[in-house]
C-alpha positions in Angstrom: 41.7 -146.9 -50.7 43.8 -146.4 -48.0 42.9 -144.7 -45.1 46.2 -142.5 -45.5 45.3 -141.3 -48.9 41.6 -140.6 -47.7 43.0 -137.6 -45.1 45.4 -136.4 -47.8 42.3 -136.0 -50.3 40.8 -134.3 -47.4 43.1 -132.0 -46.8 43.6 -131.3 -50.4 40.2 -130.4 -50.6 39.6 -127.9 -47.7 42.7 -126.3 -48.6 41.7 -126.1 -51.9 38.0 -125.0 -50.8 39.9 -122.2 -48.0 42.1 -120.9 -50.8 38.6 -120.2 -52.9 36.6 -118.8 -50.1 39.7 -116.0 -49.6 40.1 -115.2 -53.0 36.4 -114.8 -53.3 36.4 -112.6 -50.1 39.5 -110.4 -51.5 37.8 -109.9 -54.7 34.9 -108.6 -52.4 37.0 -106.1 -51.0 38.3 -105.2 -54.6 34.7 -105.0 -56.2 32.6 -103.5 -53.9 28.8 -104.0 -54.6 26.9 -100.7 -55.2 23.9 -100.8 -52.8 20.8 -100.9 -54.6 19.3 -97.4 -55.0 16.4 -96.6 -52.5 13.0 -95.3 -53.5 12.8 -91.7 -52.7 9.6 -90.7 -50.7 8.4 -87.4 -52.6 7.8 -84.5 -50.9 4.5 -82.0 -50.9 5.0 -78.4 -50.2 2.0 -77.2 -47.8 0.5 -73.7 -47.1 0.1 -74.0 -42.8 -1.2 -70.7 -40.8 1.3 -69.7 -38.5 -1.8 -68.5 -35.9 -5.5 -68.9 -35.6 -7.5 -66.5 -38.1 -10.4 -65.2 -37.5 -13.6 -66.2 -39.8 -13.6 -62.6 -42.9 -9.8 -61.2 -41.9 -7.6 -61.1 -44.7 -4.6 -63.2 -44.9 -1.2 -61.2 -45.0 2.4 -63.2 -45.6 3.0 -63.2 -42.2 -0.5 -65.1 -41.3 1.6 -67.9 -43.3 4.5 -70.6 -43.6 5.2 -73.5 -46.0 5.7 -76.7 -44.7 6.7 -80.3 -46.3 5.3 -83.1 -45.9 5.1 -86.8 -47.4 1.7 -87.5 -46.7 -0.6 -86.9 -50.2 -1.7 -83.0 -49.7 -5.4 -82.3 -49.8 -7.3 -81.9 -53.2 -7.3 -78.2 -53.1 -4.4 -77.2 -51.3 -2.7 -73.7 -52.3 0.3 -74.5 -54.2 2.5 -71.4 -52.9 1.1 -68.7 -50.3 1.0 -65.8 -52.9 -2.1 -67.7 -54.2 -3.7 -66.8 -50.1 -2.5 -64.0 -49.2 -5.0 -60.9 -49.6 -8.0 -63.1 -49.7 -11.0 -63.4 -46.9 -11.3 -66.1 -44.5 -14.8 -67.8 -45.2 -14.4 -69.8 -41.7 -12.2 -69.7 -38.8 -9.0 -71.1 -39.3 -6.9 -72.6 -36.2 -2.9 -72.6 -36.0 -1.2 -74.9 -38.5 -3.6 -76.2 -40.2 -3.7 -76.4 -43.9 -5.0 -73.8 -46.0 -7.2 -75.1 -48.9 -9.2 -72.7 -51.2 -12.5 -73.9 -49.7 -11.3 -71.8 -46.6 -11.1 -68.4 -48.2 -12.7 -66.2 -50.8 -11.5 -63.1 -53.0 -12.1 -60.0 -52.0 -14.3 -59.2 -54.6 -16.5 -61.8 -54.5 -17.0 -61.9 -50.9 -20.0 -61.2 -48.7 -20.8 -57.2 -48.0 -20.1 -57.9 -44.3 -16.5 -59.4 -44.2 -15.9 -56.1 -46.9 -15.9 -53.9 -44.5 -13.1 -52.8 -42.8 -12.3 -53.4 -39.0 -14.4 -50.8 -36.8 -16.1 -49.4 -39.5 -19.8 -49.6 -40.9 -21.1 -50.2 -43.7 -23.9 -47.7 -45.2 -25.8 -47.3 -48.0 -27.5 -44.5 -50.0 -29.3 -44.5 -53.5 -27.2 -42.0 -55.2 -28.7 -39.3 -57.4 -27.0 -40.2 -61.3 -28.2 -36.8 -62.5 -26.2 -34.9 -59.9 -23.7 -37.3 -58.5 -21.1 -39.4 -60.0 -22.7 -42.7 -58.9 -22.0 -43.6 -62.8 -18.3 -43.4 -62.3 -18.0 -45.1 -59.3 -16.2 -47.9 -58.5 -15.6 -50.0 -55.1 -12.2 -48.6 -52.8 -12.5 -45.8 -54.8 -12.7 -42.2 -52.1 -15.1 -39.6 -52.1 -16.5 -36.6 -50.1 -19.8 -36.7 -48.8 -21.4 -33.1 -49.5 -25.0 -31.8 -47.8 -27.5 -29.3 -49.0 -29.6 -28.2 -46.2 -33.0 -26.1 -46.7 -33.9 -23.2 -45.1 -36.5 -25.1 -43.1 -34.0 -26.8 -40.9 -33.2 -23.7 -39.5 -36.4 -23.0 -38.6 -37.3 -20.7 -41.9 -34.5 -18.1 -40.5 -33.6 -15.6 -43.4 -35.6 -15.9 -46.1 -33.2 -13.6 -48.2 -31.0 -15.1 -50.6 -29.0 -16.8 -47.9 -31.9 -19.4 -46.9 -29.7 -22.5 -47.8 -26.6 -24.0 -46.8 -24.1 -26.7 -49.0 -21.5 -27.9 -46.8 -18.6 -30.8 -46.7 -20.1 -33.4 -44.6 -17.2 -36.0 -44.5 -14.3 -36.1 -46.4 -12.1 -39.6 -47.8 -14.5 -41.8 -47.6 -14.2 -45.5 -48.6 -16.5 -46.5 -51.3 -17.0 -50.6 -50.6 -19.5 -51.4 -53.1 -21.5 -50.0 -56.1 -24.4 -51.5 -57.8 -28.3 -51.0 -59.0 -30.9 -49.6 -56.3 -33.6 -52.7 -56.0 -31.9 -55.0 -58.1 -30.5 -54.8 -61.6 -34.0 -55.6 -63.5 -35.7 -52.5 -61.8 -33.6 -49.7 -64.0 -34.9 -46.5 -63.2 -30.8 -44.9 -63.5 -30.2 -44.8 -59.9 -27.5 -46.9 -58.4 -27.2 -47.8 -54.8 -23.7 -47.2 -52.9 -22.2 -48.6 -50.0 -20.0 -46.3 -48.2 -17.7 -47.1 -44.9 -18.1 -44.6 -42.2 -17.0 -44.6 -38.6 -19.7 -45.5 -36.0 -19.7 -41.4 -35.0 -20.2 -40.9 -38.5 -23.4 -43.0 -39.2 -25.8 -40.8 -37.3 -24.4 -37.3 -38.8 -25.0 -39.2 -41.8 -28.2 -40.2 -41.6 -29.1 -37.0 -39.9 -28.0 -35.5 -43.6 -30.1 -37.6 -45.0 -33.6 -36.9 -43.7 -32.7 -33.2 -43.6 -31.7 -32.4 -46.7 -30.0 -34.1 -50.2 -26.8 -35.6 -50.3 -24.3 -35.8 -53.0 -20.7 -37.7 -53.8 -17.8 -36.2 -55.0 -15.0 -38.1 -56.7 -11.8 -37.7 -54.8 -8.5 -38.6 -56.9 -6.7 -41.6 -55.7 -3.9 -40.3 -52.6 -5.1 -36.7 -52.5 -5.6 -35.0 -49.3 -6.6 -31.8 -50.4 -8.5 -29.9 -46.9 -12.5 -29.7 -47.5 -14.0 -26.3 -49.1 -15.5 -24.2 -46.8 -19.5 -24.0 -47.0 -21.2 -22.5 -49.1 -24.4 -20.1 -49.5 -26.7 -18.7 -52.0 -25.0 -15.1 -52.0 -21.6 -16.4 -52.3 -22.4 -18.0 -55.5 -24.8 -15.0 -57.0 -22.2 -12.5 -55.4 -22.8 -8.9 -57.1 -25.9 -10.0 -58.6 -27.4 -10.9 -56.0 -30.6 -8.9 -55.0 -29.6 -6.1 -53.1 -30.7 -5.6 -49.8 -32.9 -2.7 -48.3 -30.6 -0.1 -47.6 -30.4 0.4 -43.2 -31.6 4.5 -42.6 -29.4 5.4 -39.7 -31.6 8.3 -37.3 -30.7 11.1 -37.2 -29.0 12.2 -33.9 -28.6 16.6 -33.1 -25.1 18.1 -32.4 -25.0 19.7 -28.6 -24.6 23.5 -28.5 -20.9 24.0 -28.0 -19.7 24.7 -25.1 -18.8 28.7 -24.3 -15.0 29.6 -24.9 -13.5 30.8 -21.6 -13.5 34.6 -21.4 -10.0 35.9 -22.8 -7.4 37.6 -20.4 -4.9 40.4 -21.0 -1.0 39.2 -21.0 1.9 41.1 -19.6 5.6 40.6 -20.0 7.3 42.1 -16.9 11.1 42.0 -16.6 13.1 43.3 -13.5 9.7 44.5 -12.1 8.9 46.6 -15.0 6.4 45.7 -17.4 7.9 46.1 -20.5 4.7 44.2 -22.3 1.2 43.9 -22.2 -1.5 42.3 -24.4 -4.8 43.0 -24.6 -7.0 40.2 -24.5 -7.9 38.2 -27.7 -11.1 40.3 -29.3 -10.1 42.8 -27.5 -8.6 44.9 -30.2 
């Protein structure tokens, strides 16, 4: 072949091979390819504190946030922060960090001493069922603490019909637990309740205690009705009461009068004439 025809055949086949490359390139243009769809990375909600909380507080909304994250959330992370909030913190949690349920513990279920409130204490008594209403008890339920006080603890003063004394000792009182004095197999019908009192309240309390008997009384849920006065045997009995010895008031003599000044004669004079006279009164 000649060398003439070999550069035509050349020529006729890069122009041929161009002419293919830019029809494949404008068909590119034409038909875009759709880019392959990427793997989404899945997201895990996250219940984070927003400070640090202290070991028994209990968790409000505020105390936390949700967060996302793509890292694989713990075993028994809290799906949403309604499932927190109002619950006890069994340890101390630091800021933004996780909250699991192994961190906290309901209300109810939680140890005696993360119960009670902030600057309170907690105090028990073994309640009387036969005069109180330890039966009917229940824990955050509010009651008045009532005294009855002997007349021995005022040194045996009066030994009439007022020789004791019931009194309001504290009123709206936060009941924070109820349950069995000694234990639930002992029995016996006495039940043992927890009451939180203010640290001045404790040793009035106790006080109570060792001087007299104590009782609870019910309060209705948001009442805050003023305490009753106190209250003593004679203003129960009232008229029947015994009367008392009746107080003989001496006797005390009347002074002598004193003499009436001796009685003097009137006369009316007019122009220098007496026109008038009276005798004196017993005179006549």
């Amino acid at each position: 072949m000649r060398p003439q025809a070999v550069g035509q055949l050349m020529i006729g086949f890069g122009a041929i091979l161009g002419l293919t490359l830019i029809a494949f390139g404008l068909w590119r243009v034409l038909n875009p390819r759709e880019p392959r769809p990427v793997a989404a990375v899945p997201k895990h909600q996250l219940i984070v504190t927003t400070r640090a909380i202290a070991r028994g507080s209990v968790l409000a909304p505020a105390d936390l946030k949700i967060t996302e994250t793509s890292a694989q959330p713990p075993a028994d992370a809290l799906p949403d922060a309604t499932a927190a909030a109002g619950q006890l913190t069994s340890i101390d949690i630091p800021q933004g960090v996780t909250v699991t349920r192994a961190m906290l513990t309901p209300a109810q279920t939680a140890p005696l001493a993360m119960q009670v409130p902030e600057g309170l204490r907690a105090v028990s008594l073994d309640a009387d069922v036969e005069a109180g209403v330890a039966r009917y008890l229940a824990a955050g339920d509010k009651v008045d603490v009532q005294t009855v006080l002997e007349n021995r603890v005022f040194g045996g003063m009066g030994s009439g019909p007022d020789s004791g004394r019931a009194a309001t000792l504290m009123t709206n009182v936060l009941v924070l637990a109820v349950g069995e004095a000694g234990g639930a197999d002992q029995g016996g019908g006495r039940r043992a309740v927890t009451l939180a009192l203010t640290p001045e309240q404790v040793p009035d309390f106790m006080l109570a205690r060792s001087l007299g008997r104590v009782f609870l009384a019910l309060r209705r849920p948001g009442e805050e009705a003023a305490p009753t006065p106190a209250s003593t045997l004679s203003s129960l009995t009232g008229a029947y009461a015994a009367p008392r010895p009746a107080v003989v008031m001496p006797v005390v003599s009347r002074a002598a009068p004193r003499p009436r000044p001796a009685a003097m004669p009137v006369e009316v004079v007019l122009d220098g004439r007496s026109i008038l006279q009276l005798p004196a009164e017993g005179a006549r």
